[in-house]
C-alpha positions in Angstrom: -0.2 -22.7 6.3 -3.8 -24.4 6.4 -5.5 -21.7 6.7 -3.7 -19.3 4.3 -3.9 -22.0 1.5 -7.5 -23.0 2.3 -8.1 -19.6 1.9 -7.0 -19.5 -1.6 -10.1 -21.9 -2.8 -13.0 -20.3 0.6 -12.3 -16.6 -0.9 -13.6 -17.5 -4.2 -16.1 -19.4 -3.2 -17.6 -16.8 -0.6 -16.8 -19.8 2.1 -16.9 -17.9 5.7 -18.1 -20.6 7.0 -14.8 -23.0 6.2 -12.3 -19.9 6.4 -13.4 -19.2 9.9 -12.5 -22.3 11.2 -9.5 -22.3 10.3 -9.0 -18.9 11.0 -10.0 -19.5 15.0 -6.8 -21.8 15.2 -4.9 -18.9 13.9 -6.0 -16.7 16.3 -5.2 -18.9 18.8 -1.5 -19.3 18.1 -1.6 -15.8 17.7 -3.0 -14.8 21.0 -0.3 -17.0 22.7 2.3 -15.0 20.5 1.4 -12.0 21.7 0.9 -12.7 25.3 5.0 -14.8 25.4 6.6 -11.5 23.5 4.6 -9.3 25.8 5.5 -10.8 28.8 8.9 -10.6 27.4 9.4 -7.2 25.9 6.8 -5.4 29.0 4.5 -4.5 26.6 0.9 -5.1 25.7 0.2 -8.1 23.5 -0.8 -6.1 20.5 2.0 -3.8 20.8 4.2 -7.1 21.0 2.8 -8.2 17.4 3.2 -4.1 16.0 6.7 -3.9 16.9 7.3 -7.0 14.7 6.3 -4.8 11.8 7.4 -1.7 13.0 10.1 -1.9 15.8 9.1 1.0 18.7 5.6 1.7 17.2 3.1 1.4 20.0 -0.8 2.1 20.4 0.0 5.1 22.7 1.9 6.8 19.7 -0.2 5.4 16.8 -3.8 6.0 18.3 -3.3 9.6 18.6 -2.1 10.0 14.8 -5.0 7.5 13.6 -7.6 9.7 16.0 -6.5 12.4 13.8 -6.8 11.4 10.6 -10.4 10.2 11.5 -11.3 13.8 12.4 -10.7 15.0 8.9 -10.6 12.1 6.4 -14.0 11.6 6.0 -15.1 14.8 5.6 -12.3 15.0 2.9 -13.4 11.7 0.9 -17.0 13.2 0.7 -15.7 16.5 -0.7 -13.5 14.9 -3.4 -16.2 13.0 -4.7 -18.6 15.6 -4.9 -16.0 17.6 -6.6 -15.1 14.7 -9.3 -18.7 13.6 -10.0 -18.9 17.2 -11.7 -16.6 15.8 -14.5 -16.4 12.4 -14.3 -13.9 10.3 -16.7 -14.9 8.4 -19.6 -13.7 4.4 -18.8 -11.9 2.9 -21.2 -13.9 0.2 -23.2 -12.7 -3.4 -24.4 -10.8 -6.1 -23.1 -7.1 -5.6 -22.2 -5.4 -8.9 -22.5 -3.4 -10.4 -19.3 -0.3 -10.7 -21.9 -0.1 -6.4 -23.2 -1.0 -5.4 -19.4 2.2 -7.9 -18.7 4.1 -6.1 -21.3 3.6 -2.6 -20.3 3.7 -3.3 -16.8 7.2 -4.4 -17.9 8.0 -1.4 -19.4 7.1 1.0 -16.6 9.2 -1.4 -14.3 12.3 -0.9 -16.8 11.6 3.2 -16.4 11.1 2.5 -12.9 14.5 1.4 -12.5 13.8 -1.9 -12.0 17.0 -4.4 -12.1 15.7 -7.6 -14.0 19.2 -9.2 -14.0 18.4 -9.8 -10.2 14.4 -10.3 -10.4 11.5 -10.9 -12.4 7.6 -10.4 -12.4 4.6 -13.0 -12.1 1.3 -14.1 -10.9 -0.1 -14.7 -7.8 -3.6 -14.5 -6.3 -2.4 -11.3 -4.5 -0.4 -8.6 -5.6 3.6 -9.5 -3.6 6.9 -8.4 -3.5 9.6 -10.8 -1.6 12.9 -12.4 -2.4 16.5 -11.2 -1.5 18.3 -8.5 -2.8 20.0 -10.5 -5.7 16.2 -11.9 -6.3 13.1 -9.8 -6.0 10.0 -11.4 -7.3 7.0 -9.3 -7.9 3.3 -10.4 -8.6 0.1 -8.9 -9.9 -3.4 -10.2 -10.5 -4.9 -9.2 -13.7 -8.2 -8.3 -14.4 -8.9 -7.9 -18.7 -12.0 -5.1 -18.1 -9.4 -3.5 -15.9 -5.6 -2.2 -16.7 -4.7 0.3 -14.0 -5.1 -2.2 -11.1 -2.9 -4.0 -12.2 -0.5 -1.6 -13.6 -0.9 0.6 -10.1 -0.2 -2.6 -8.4 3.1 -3.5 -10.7 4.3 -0.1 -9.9 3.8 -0.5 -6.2 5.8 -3.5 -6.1 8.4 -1.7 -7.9 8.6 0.7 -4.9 9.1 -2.6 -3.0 11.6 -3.8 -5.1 13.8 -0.5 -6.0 14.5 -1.0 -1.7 15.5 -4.2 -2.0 17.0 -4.2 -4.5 19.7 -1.0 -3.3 20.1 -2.3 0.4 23.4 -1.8 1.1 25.1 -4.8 -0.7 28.6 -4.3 1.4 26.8 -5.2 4.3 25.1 -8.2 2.6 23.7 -11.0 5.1 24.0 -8.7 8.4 20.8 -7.5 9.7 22.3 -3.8 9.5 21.4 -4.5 5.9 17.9 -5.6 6.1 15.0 -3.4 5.3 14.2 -1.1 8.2 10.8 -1.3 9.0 7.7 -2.6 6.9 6.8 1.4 7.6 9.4 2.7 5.1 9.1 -0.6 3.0 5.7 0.7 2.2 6.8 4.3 2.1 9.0 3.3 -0.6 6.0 1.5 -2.8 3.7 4.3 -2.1 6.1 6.3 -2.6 6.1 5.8 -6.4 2.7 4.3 -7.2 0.9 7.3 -4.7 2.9 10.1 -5.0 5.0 9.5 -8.4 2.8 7.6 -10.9 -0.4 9.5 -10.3 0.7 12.4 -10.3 0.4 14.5 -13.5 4.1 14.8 -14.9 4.0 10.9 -14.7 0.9 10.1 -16.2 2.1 12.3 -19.1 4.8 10.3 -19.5 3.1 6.8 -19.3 0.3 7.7 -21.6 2.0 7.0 -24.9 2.7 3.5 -23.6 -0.5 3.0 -22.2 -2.6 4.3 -25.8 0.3 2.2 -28.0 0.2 -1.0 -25.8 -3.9 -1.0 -25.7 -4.8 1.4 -29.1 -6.1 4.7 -29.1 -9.5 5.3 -27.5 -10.7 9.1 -25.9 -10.7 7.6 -22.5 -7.2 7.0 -22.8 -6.3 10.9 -23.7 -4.0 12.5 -22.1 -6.0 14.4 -20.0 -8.9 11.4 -19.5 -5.8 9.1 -18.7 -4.8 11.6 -16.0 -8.5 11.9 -14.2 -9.4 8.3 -14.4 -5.6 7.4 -12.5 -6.8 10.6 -9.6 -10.6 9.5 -9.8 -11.6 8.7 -5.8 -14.0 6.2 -5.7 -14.9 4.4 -2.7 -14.7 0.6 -2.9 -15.1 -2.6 -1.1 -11.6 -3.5 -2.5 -8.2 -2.5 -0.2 -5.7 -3.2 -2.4 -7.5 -1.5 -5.2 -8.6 1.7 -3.2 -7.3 5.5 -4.0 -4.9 7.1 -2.0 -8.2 9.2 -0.5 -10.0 6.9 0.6 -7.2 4.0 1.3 -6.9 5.0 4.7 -10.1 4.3 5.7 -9.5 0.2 4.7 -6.7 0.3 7.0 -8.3 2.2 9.9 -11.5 -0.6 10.2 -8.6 -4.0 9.7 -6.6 -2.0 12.4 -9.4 -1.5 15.4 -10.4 -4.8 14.2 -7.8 -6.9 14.5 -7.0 -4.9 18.2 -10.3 -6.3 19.7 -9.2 -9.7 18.2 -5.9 -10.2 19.8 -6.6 -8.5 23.1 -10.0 -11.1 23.4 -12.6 -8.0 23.3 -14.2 -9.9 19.9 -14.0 -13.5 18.6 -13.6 -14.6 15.1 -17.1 -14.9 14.8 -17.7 -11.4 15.4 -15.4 -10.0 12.8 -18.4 -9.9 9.4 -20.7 -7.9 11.9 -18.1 -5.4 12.6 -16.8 -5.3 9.1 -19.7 -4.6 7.8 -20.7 -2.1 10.5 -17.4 0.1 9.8 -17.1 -0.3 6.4 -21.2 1.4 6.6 -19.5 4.0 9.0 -16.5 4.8 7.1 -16.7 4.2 3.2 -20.8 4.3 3.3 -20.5 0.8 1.6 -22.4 -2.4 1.9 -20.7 -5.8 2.4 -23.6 -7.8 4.0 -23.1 -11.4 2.8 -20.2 -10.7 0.4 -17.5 -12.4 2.9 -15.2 -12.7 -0.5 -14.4 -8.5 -0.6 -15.3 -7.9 2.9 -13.6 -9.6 6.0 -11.6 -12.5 3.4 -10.0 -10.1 0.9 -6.9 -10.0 2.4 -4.0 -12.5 2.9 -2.6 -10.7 6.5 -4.9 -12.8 8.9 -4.3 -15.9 7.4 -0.7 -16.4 8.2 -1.4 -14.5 11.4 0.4 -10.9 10.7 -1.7 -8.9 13.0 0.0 -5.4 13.9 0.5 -5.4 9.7 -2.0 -3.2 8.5 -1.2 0.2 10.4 2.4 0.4 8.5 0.4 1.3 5.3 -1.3 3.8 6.6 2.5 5.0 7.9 3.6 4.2 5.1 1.9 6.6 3.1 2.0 9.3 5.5 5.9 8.6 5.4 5.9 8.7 2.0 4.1 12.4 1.5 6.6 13.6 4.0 9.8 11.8 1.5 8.4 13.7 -1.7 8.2 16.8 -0.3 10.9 16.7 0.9 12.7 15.7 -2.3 10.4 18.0 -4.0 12.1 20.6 -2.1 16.2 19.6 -2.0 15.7 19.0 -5.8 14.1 22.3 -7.0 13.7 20.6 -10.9 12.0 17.7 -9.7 8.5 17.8 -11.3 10.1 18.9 -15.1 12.5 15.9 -14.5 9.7 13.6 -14.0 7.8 15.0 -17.0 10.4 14.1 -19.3 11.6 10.8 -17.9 14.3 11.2 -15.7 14.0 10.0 -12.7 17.3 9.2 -11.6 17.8 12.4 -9.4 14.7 10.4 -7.6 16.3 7.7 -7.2 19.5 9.3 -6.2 18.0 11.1 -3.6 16.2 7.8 -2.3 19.2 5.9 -2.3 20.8 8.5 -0.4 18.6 9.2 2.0 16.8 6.1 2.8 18.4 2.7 0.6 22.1 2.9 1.7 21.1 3.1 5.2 19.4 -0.4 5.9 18.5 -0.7 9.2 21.6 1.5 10.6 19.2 3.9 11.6 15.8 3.7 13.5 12.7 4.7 11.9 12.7 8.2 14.0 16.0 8.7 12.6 16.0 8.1 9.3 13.0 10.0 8.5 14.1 13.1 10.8 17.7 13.1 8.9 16.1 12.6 5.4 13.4 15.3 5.9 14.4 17.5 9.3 12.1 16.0 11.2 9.8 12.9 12.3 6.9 11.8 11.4 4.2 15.0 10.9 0.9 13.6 9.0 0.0 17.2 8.0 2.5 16.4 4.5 0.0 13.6 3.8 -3.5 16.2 4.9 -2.1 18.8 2.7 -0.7 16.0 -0.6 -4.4 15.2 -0.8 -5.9 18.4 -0.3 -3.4 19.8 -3.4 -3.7 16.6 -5.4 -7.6 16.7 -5.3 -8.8 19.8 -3.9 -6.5 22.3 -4.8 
């Protein structure tokens, strides 16, 4: 709790030097964590602190899908953006005030399906999703040079939320009804801010609201709106990052925060390596800017190592949902176009919501799409979405 809301004030202010104090004591308790589940479950200390996250997930059957992905993802990122810096979008101009991006963000949670009888939407220093099924809260951040951050990040909480939100209720305070893993929780938000609200059919839909809400302007065109939502951009910034190059953020926190628990690295070694694979992986430079390098995120703070890898999941779990839906629901992509989602949603429920945790991961995914987890959906998603 010290750390995570000293961390609130050292981000902002660049403080490293403050954060990683508190940070070693973290690591500490974390360290002993992992070692007392380990030594309970026979398993490595890492995998100990994974399989809080993501129950049966270990290194020997994550390594080998990350090790892929590394093989091709790079060469990918550089292709995409050599492709989009042919026709870049125009950027919208102007301030967009916090109140209008709270409004439409509003309204795209109301077409999302979002149930605001049992949960509303505020502000927080990072974007977050938690509460009970009866009582979701979701926050953003707002930036007023910036709208889609924020509105991306609205929608992905909405994934959250939409779970929650349909766990099965008959079943209410049993852990049968709990969310199954933090895998498929973040399938379900990328889900619908990856694969539904940047895709084309969507953005169609949401442009109307996005020109009335902020005024008409050629970068927020139809087909401007829909290249500056798809534009791959390497940043500094996780939460912020495209779908293309997203992965990346979570493969350098991932062999990071390894080293860290299993004593390879201290704390004090994290800004070298940070740096050094954010160089290798993004071709970015975070020297000295502690603020969006190693303290942008929340995770470490309250000591949820083994977090990070379950986006990454997440997202390859969530490639493998759509097509899937895609494919039992022939009509799909004209539904979307004209607003209804509720065969989406239907299908969801079905195949993932109603079941809680009745099923293991393996299981769910296998019975919702014919088989477990394959990462080629989320190669070929990206290769369509940008390349195709």
């Amino acid at each position: 709790s010290q750390c995570e809301h000293a961390w609130r004030t050292q981000r902002p202010a660049n403080d490293w030097r403050g954060f990683s104090a508190n940070l070693r004591k973290v690591v500490a308790l974390s360290r002993r964590e992992a070692q007392i589940r380990a030594s309970a479950s026979g398993t490595s200390p890492y995998d100990a602190l994974l399989g809080l996250y993501e129950p049966g997930m270990t290194r020997q059957t994550l390594d080998p899908v990350f090790a892929d992905l590394k093989q091709w993802l790079p060469g990918l990122l550089q292709q995409v953006v050599s492709k989009q810096s042919q026709a870049l979008p125009l950027q919208p101009e102007g301030i967009f005030p916090q109140a209008a991006q709270k409004q439409l963000g509003l309204q795209v949670m109301a077409l999302l399906g979002f149930d605001f009888n049992h949960g509303r939407l505020d502000v927080s220093a990072h974007p977050f999703c938690g509460g009970v099924p009866d009582d979701v809260r979701i926050t953003t951040r707002y930036d007023e040079k910036l709208f889609l951050s924020a509105l991306m990040g609205v929608i992905h909480e909405t994934g959250h939320a939409r779970y929650e939100q349909n766990l099965p209720r008959r079943f209410a305070g049993l852990p049968v009804a709990q969310a199954r893993s933090t895998a498929i929780h973040e399938s379900q938000s990328l889900l619908l801010e990856m694969q539904l609200a940047r895709s084309p059919g969507f953005l169609q839909l949401i442009q109307p609201l996005v020109a009335e809400t902020f005024g008409s302007q050629p970068a927020l065109e139809t087909d401007n709106f829909i290249r500056l939502a798809q534009q791959v951009k390497p940043g500094v910034i996780r939460v912020d990052a495209d779908e293309v190059s997203y992965p990346a953020h979570v493969m350098l926190r991932y062999e990071i925060e390894q080293a860290l628990i299993d004593g390879i690295i201290e704390v004090e070694d994290i800004p070298a390596l940070w740096d050094e694979k954010m160089h290798h992986y993004l071709g970015l430079d975070t020297r000295g800017n502690f603020k969006d390098g190693c303290m942008q995120d929340i995770h470490w703070t309250d000591g949820s190592f083994g977090y990070f890898p379950t986006y990454t999941l997440g997202a390859m779990y969530a490639a493998q949902l759509f097509a899937s839906a895609h494919q039992q629901l022939p009509s799909l992509g004209e539904q979307i176009s004209r607003g209804d989602l509720q065969p989406l949603f239907g299908w969801l429920e079905k195949n993932i919501w109603q079941h809680g945790s009745r099923l293991s991961t393996s299981e769910l995914i296998t019975k919702a799409t014919g088989e477990g987890l394959n990462s080629q959906f989320f190669r070929r998603h990206l290769e369509k979405r940008y390349l195709g």
